[in-house]
Structures are given as C-alpha cells and as structure tokens.
VMD Tcl script that builds the backbone (N, CA, C; Angstrom):
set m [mol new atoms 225]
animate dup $m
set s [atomselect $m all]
$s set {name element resname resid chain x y z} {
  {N N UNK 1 A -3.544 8.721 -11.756}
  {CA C UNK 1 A -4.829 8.600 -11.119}
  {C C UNK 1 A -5.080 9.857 -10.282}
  {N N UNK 2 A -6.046 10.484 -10.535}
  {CA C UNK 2 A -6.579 12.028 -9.793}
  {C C UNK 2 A -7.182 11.153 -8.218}
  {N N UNK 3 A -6.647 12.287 -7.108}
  {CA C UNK 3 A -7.106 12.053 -5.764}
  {C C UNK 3 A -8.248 12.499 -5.662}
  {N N UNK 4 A -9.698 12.467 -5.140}
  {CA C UNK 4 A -10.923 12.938 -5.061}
  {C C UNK 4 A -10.965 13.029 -3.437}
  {N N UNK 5 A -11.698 14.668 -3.450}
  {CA C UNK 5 A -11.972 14.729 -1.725}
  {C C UNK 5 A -13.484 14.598 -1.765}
  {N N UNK 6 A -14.038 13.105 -0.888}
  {CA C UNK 6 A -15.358 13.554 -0.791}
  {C C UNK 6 A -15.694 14.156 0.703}
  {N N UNK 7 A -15.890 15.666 0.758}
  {CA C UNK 7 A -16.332 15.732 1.851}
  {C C UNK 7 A -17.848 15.713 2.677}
  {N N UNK 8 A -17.771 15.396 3.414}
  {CA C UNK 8 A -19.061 14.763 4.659}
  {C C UNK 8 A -19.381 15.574 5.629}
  {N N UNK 9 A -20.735 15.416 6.194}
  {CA C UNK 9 A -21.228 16.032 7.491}
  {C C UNK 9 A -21.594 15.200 8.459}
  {N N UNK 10 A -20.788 15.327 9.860}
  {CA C UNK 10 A -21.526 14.413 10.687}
  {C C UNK 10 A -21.071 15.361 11.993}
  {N N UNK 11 A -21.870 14.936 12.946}
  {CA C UNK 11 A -22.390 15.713 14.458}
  {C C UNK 11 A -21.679 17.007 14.189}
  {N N UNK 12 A -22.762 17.700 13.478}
  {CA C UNK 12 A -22.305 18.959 12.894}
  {C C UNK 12 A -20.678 19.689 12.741}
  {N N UNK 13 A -20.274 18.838 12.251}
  {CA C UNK 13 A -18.705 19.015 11.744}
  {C C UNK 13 A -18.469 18.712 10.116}
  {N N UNK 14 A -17.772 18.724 9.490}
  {CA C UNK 14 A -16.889 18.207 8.403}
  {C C UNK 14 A -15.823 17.409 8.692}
  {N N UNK 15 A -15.855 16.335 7.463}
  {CA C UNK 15 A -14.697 15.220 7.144}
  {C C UNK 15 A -14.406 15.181 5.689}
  {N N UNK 16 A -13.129 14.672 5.927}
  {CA C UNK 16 A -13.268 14.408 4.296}
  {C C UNK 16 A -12.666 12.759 4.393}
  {N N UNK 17 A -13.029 12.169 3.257}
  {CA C UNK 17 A -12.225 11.017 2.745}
  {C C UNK 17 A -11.613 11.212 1.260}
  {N N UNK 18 A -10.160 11.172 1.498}
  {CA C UNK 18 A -9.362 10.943 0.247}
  {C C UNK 18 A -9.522 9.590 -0.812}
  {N N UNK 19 A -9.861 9.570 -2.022}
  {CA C UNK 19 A -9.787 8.587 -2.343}
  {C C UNK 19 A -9.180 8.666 -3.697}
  {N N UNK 20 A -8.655 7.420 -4.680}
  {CA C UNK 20 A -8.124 8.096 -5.262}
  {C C UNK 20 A -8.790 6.725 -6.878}
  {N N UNK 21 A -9.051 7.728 -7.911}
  {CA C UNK 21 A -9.752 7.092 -9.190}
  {C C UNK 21 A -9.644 7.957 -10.131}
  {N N UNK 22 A -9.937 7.176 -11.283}
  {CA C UNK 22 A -9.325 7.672 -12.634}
  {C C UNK 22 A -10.607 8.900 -12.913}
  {N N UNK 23 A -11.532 8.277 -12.846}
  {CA C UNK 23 A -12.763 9.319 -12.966}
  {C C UNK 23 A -13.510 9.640 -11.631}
  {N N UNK 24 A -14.300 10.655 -11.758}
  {CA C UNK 24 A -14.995 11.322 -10.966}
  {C C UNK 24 A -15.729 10.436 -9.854}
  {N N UNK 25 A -15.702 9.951 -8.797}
  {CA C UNK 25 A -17.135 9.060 -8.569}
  {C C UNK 25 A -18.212 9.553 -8.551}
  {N N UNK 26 A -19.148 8.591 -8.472}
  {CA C UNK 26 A -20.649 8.827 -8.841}
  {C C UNK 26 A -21.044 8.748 -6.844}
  {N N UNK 27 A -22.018 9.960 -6.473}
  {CA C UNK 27 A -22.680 9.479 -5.109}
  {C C UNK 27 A -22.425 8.566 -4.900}
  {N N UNK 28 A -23.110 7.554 -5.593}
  {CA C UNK 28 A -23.533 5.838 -5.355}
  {C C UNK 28 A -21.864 5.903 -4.723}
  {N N UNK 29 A -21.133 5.624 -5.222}
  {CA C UNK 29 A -19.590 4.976 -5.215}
  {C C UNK 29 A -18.970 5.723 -4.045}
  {N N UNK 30 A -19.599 7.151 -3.879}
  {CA C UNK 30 A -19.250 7.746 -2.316}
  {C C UNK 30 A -19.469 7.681 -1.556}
  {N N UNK 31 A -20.794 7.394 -1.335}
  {CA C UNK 31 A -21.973 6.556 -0.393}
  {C C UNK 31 A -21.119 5.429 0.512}
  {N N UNK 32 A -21.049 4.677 -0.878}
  {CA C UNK 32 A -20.043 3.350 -0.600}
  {C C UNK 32 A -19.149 3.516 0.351}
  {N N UNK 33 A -17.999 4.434 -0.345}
  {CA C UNK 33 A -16.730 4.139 0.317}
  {C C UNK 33 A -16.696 4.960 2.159}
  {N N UNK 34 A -18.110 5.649 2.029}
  {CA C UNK 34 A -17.919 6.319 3.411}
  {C C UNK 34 A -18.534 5.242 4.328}
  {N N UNK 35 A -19.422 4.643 3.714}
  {CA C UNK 35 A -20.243 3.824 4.588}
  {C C UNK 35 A -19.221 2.559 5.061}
  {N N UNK 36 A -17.958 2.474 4.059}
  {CA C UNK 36 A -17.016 1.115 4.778}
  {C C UNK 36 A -16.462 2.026 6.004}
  {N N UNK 37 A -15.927 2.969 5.244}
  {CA C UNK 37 A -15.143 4.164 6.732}
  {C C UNK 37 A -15.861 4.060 7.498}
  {N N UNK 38 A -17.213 4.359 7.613}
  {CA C UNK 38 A -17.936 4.609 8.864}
  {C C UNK 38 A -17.798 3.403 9.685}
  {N N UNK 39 A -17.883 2.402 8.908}
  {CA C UNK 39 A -17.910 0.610 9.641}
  {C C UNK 39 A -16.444 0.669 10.352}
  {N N UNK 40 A -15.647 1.178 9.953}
  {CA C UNK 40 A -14.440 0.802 10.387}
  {C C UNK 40 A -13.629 2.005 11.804}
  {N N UNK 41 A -14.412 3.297 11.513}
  {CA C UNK 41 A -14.132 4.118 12.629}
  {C C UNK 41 A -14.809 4.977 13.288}
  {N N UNK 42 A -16.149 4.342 12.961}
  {CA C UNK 42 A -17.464 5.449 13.875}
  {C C UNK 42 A -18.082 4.147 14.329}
  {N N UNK 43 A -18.487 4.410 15.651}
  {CA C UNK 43 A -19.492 3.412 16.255}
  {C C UNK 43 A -20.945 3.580 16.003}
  {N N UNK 44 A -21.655 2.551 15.570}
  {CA C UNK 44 A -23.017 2.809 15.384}
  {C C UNK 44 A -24.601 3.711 16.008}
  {N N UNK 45 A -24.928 4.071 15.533}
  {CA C UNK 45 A -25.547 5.392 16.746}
  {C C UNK 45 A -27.175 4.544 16.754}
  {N N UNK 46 A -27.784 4.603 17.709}
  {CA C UNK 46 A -29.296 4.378 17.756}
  {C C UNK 46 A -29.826 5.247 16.815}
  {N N UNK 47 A -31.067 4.439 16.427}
  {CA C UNK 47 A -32.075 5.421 15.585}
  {C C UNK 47 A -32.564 6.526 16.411}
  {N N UNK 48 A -32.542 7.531 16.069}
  {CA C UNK 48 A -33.874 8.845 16.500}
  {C C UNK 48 A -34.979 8.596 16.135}
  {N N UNK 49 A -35.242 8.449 15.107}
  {CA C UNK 49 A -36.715 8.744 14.964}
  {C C UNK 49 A -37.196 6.893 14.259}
  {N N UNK 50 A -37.966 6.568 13.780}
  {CA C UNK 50 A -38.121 5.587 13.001}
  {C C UNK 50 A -37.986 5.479 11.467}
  {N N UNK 51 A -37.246 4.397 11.153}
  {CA C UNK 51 A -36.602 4.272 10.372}
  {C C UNK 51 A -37.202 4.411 8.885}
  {N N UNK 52 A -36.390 4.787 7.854}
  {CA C UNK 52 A -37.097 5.421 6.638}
  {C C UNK 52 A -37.443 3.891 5.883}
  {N N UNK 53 A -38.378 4.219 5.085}
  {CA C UNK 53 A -39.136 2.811 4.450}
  {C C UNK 53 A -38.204 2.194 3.585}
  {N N UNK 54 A -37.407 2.989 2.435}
  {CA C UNK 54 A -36.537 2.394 1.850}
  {C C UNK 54 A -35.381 2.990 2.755}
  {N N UNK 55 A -34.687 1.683 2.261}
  {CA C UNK 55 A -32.890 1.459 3.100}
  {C C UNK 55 A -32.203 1.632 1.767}
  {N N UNK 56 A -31.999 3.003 1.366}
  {CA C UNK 56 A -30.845 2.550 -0.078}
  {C C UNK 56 A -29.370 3.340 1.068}
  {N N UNK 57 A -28.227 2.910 0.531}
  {CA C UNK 57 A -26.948 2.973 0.929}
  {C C UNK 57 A -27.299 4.697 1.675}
  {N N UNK 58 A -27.641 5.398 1.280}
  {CA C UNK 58 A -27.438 6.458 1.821}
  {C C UNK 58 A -28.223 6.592 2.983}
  {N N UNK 59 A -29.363 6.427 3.173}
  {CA C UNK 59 A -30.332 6.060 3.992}
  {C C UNK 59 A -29.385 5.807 5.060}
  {N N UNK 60 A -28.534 4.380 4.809}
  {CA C UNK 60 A -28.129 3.560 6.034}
  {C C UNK 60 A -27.105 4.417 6.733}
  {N N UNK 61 A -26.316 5.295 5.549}
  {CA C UNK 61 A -25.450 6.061 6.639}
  {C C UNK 61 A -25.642 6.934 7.050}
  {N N UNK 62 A -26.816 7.854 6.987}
  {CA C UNK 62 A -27.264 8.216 7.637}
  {C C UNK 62 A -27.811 8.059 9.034}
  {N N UNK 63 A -28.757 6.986 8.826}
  {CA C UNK 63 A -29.093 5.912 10.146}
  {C C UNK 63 A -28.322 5.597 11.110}
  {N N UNK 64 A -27.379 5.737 10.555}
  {CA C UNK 64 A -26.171 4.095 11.166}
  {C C UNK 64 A -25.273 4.887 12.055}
  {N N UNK 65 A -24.458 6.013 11.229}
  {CA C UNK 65 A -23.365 6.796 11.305}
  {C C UNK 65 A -24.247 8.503 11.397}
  {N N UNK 66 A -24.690 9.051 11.122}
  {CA C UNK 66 A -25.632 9.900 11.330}
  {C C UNK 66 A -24.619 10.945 10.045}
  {N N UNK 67 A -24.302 10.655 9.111}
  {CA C UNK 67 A -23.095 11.098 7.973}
  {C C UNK 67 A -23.861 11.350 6.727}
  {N N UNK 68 A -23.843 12.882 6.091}
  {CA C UNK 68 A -24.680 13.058 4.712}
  {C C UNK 68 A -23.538 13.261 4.137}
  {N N UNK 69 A -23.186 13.250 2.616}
  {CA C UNK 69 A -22.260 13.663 2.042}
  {C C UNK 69 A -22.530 14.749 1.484}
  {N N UNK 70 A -21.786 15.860 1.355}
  {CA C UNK 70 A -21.927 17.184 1.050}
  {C C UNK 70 A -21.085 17.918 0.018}
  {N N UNK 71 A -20.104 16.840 -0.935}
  {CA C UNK 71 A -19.328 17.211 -1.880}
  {C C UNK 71 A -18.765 16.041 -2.644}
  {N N UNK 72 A -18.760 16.693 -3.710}
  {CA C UNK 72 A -17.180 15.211 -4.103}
  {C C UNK 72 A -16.489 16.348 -4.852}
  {N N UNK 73 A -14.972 16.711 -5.050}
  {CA C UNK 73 A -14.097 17.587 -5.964}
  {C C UNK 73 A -12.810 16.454 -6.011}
  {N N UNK 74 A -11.824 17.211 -6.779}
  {CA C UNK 74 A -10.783 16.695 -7.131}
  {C C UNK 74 A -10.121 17.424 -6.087}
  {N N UNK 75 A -8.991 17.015 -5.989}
  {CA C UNK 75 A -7.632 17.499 -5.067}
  {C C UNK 75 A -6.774 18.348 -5.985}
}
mol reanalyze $m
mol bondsrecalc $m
mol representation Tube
mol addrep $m
C-alpha cells in the first residue's frame, strides 16, 4: 500500500496528513480525511465573513478549520 502526503494550508502555514491507500485519492476523499483531523485536533474557528450558499465538504473546512488543501503526492 503507497503512503500519500496530502499537504494543507492553514493560518498561513503548511501541514501535511500521511495517509496510506492503494490508489491515489480523489480531493473528495482528502477533503474527508482532513476534515476528521481537523474535528479531532483544531478547535473550531468563528465565521469571518458569511457563510457560502453551498456547504460541500470543502466549504466546511474551510469555514470550520480555516484549512484549503494544496496537494496530494505519494511519499
């Protein structure tokens, strides 16, 4: 099983999350797995501005966690 680094932007820094799958993930599936991370070790931030009309997964972590994703590669 290949390790995948997806790395992230948040309060103008970089992160990465290791994860590890047979194939590539798709956004969608990175989205995902940052948005559990975020639940589990970033505290929720107030909105800035008002909130975007659609809520799709990325949206929220953005919102939520203030986190864009900015890569996915292999290790």
């Amino acid at each position: 099983m290949a390790k995948w680094m997806i790395t992230y932007s948040k309060d103008e820094g970089t992160g990465v999350l290791e994860v590890e799958s047979t194939t590539k993930p798709s956004m969608e599936q990175a989205v995902q797995w940052l948005l559990e991370m975020a639940e589990r070790d970033y505290e929720r931030e107030e909105p800035k501005d008002r909130p975007y009309e659609v809520q799709t997964p990325a949206v929220r972590l953005l919102e939520r966690y203030g986190i864009t994703v900015t890569s996915i590669c292999e290790e």
